[in-house]
FIGU-730402 format. One record per atom (N, C-alpha, C, O, CB): residue in three letters; x negated, y, z negated. Coordinates in pm, whole numbers, padded with zeros to 5 digits, always signed. Glycine has a CB too. Layout:
REM residues N
ALAXYZ ...
This chain:
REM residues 117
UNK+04919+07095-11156 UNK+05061+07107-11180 UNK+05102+06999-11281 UNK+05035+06896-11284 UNK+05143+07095-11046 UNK+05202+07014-11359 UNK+05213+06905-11494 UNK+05329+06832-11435 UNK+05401+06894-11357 UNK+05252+06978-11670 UNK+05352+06723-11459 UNK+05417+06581-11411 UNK+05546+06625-11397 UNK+05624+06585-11310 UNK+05407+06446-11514 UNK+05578+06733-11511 UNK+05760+06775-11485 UNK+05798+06893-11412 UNK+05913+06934-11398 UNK+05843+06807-11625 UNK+05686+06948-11365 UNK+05689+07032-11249 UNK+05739+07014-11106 UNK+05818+07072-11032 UNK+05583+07059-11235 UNK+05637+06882-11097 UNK+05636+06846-11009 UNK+05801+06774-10954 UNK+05865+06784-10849 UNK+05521+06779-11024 UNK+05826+06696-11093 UNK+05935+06621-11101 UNK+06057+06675-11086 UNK+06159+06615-11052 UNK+05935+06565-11202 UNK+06040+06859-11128 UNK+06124+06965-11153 UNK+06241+06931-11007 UNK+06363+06933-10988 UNK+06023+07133-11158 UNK+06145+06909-10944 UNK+06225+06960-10813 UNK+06326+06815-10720 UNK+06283+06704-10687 UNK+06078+07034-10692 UNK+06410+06850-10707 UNK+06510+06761-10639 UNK+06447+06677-10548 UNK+06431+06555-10557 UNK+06614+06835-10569 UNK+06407+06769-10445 UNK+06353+06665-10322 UNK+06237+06579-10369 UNK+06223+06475-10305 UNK+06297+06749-10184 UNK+06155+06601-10462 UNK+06048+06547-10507 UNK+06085+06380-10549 UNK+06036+06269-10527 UNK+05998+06642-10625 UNK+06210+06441-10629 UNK+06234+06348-10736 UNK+06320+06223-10611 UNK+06305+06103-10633 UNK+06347+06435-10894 UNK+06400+06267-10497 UNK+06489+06155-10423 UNK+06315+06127-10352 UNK+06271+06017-10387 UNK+06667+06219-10293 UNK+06238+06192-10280 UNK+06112+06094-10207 UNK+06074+05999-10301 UNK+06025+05901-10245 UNK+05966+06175-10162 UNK+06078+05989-10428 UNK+05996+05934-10500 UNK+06071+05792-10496 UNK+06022+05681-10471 UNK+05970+06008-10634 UNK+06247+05839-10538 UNK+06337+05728-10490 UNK+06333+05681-10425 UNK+06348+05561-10452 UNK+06418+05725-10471 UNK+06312+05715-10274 UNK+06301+05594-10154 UNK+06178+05566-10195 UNK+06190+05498-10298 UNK+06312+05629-09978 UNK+06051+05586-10166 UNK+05954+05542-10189 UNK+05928+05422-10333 UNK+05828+05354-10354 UNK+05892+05660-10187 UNK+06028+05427-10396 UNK+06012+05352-10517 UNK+06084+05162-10455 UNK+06067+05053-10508 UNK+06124+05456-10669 UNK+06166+05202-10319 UNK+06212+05074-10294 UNK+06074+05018-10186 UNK+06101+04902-10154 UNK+06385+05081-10219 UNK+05970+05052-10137 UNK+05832+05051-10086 UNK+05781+05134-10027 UNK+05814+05252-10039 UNK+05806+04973-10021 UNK+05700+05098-09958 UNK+05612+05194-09859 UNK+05727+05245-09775 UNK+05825+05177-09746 UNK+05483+05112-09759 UNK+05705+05378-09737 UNK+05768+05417-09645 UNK+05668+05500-09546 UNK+05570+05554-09598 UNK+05880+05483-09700 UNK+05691+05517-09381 UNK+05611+05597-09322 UNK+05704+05757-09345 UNK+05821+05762-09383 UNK+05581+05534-09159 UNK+05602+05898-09306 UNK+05635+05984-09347 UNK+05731+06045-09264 UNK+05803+06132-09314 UNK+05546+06039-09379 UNK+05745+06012-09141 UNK+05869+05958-09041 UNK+05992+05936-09079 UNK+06085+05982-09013 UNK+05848+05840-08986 UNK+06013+05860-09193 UNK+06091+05790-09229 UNK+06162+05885-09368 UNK+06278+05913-09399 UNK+06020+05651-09246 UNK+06044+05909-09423 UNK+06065+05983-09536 UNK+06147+06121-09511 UNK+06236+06155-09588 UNK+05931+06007-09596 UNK+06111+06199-09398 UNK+06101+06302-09370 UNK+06253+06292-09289 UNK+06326+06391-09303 UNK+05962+06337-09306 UNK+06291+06211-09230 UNK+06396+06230-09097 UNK+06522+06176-09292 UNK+06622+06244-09267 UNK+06368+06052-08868 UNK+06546+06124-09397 UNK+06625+06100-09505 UNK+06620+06240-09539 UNK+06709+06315-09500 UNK+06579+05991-09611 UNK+06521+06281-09611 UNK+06512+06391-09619 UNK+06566+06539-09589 UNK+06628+06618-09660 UNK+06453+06375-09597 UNK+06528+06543-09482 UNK+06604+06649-09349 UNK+06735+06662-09379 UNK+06801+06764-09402 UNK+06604+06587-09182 UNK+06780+06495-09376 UNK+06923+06497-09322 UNK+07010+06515-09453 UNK+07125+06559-09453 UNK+06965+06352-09235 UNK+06934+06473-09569 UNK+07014+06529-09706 UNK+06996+06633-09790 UNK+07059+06653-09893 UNK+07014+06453-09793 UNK+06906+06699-09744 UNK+06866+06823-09806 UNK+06861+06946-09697 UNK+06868+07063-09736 UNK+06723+06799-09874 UNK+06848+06911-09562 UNK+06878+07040-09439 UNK+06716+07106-09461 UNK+06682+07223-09448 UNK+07047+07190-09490 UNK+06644+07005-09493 UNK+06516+07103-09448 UNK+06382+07095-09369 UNK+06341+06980-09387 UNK+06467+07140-09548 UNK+06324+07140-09317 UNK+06217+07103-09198 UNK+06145+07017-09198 UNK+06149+06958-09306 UNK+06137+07178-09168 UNK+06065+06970-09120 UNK+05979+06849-09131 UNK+05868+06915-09183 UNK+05801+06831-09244 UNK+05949+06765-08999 UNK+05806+07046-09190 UNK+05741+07090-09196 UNK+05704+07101-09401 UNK+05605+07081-09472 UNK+05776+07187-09093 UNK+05845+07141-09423 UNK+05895+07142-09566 UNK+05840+07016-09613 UNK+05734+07002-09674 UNK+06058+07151-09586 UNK+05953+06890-09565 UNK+05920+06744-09641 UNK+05777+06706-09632 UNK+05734+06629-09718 UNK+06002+06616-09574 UNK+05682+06759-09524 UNK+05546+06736-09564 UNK+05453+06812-09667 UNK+05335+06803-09698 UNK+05487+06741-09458 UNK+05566+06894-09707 UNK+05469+06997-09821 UNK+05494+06971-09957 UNK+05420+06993-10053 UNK+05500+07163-09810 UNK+05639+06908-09954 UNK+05669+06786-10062 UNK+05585+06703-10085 UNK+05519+06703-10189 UNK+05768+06704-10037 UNK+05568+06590-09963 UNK+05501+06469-09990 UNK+05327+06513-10013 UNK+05248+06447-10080 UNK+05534+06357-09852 UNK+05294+06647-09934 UNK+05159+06679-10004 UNK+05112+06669-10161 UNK+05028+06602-10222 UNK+05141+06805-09975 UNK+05235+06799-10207 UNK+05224+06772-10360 UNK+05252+06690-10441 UNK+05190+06696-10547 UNK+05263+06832-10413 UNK+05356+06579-10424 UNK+05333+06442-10467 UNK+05220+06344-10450 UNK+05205+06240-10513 UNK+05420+06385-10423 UNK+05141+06395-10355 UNK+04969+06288-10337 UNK+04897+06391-10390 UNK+04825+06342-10477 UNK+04888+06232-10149 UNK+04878+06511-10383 UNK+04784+06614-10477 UNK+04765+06605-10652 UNK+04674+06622-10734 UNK+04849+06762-10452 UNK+04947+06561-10653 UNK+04941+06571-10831 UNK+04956+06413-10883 UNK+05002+06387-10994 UNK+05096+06680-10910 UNK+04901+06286-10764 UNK+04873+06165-10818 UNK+04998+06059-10795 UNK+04995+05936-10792 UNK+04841+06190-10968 UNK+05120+06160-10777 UNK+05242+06008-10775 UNK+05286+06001-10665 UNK+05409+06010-10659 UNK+05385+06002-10868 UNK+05200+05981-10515 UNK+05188+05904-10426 UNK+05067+05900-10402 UNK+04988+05982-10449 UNK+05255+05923-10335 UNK+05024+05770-10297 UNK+04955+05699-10221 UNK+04966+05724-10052 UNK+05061+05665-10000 UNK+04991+05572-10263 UNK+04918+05771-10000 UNK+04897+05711-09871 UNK+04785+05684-09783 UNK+04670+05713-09816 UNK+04955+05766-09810 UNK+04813+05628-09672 UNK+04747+05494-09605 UNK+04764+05528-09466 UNK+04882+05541-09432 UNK+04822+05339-09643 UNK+04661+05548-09363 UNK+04705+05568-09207 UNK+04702+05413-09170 UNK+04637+05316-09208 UNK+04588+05675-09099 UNK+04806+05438-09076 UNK+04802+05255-09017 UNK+04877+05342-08836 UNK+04989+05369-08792 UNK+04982+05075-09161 UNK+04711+05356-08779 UNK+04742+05395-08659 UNK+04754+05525-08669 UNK+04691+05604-08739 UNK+04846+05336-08607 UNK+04871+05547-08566 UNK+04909+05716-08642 UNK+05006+05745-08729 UNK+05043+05862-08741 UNK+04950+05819-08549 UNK+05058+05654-08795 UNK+05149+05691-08890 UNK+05075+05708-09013 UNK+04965+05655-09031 UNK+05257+05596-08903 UNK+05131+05779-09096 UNK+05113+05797-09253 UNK+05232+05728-09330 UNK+05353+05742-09311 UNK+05109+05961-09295 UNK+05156+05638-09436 UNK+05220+05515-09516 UNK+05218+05603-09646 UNK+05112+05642-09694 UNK+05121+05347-09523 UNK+05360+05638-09710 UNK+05330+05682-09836 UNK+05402+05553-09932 UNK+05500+05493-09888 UNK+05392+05846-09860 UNK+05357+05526-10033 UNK+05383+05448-10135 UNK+05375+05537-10331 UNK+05294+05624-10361 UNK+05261+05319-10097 UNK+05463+05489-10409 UNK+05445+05536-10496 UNK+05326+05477-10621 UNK+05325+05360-10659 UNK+05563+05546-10515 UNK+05228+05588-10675 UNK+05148+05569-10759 UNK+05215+05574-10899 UNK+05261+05678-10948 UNK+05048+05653-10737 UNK+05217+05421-10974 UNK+05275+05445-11095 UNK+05222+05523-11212 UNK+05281+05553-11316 UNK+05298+05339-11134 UNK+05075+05556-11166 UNK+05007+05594-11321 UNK+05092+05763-11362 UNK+05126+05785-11479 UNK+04780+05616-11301 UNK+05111+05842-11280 UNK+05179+05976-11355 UNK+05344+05895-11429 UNK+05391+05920-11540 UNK+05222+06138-11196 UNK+05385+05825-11356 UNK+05519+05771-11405 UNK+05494+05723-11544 UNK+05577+05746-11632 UNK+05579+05651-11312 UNK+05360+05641-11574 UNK+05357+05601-11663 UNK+05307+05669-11782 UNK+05328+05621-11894 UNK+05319+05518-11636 UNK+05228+05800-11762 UNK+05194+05909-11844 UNK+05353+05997-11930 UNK+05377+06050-12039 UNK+05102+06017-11725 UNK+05419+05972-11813 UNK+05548+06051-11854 UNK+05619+05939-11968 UNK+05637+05967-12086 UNK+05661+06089-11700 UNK+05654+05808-11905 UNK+05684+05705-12017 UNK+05598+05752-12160 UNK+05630+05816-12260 UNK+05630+05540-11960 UNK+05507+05704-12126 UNK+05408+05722-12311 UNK+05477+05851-12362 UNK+05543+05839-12466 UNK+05179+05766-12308 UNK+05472+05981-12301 UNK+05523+06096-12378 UNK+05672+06088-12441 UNK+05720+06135-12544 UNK+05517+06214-12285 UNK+05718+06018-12348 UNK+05879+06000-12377 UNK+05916+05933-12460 UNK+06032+05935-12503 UNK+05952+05955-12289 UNK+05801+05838-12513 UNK+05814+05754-12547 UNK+05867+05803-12783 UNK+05938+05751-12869 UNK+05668+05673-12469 UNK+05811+05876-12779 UNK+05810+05976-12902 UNK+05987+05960-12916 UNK+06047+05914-13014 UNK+05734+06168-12862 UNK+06042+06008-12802 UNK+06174+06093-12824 UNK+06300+05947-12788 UNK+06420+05963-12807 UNK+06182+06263-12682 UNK+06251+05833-12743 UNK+06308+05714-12752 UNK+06437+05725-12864 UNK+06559+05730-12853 UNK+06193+05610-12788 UNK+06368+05726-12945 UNK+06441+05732-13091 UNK+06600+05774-13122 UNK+06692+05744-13198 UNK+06362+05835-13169 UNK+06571+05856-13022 UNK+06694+05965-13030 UNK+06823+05882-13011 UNK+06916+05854-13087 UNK+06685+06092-12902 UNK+06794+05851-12872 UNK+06890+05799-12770 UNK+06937+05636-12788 UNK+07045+05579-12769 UNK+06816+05820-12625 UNK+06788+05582-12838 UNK+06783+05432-12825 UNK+06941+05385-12919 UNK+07048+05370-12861 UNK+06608+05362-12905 UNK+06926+05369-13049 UNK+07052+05412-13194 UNK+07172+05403-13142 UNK+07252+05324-13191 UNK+07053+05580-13268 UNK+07206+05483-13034 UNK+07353+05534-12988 UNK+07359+05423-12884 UNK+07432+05329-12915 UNK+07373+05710-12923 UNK+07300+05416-12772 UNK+07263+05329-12670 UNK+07335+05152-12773 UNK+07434+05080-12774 UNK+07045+05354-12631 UNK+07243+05162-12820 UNK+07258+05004-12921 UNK+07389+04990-12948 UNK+07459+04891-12926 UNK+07181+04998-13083 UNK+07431+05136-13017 UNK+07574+05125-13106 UNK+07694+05133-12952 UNK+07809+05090-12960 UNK+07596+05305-13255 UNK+07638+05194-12826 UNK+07698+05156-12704 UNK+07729+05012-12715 UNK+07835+04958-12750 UNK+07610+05186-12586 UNK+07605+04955-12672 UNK+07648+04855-12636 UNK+07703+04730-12723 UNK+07736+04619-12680 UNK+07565+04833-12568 UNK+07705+04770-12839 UNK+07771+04675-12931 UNK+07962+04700-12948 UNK+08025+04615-13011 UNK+07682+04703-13089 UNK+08025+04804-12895 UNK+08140+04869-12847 UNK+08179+04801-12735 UNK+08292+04751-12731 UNK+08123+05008-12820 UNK+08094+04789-12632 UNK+08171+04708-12535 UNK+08141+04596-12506 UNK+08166+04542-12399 UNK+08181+04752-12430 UNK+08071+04537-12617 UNK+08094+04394-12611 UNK+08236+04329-12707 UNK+08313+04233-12693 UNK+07948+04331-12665 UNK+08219+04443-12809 UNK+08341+04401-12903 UNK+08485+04436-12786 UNK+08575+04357-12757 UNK+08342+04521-13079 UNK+08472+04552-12746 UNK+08624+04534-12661 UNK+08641+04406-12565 UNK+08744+04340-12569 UNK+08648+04670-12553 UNK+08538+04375-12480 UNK+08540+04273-12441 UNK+08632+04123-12463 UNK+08720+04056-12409 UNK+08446+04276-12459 UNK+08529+04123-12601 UNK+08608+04026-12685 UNK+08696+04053-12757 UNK+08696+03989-12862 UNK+08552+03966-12757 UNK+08774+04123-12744 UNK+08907+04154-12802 UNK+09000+04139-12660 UNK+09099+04066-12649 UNK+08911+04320-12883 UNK+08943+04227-12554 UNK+09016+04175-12406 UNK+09044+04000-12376 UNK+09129+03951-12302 UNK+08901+04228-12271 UNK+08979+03956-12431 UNK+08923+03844-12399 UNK+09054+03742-12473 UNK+09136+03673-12413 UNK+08753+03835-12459 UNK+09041+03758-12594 UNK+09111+03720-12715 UNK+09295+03748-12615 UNK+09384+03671-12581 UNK+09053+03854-12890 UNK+09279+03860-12606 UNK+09398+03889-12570 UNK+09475+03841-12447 UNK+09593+03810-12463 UNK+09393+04001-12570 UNK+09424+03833-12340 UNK+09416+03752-12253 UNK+09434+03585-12272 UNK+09524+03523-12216 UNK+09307+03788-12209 UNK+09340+03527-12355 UNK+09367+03413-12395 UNK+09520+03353-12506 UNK+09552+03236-12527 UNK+09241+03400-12450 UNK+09578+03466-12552 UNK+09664+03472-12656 UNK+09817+03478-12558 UNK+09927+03453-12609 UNK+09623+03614-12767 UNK+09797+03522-12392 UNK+09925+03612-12340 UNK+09905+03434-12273 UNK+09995+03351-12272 UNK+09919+03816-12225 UNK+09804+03419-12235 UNK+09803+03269-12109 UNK+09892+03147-12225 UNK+09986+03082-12181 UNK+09562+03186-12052 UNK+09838+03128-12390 UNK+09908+03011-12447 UNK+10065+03079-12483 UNK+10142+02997-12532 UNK+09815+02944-12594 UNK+10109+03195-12467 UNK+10236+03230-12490 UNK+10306+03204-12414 UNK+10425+03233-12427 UNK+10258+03330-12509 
């Protein structure tokens, strides 16, 4: 399955989110899950299957739980590709943030101009 397939899908993409703040057991994963998407436990394990089948998770038994953690290397396959189309966005982004630094300092200015009046 190709990285944006996988990624295609909603629930894929929020497990990956919790899992991106650490390990989580599949317990854990599964009962967030459930409760924001309304779907079986049975479901969220067929999620978290194909996220360890197609490489961007990890897991780990500790006892009887299952430890899933996220594998950065597909994340980072997707970066490099993306990396082409940077270009696009980066330009505008820049010319963003050079806009609200200038209002800033014009807020700023102004503010300082109303306090010596």
């Amino acid at each position: 399955m190709h990285a944006f397939d996988v990624l295609g899908d909603p629930v894929r993409r929020r497990i990956l989110e919790l899992l991106a703040d650490g390990e989580r057991s599949a317990g854990e994963v599964s009962a967030v899950i459930q409760e924001e998407f309304g779907i079986s436990q049975p479901g969220v394990s067929q999620h978290l299957r194909v996220l360890r089948e197609n490489g961007f998770t990890t897991v780990r038994a500790a006892g009887t739980r299952r430890l899933y953690a996220v594998d950065p290397a597909p994340l980072q396959e997707i970066d490099r590709w993306l990396e082409r189309y940077r270009g696009f966005w980066t330009q505008r982004l820049d010319a963003l943030g050079t806009e609200i630094a200038r209002g800033r300092r014009e807020r700023r200015r102004a503010e300082e101009s109303a306090r010596e009046s």
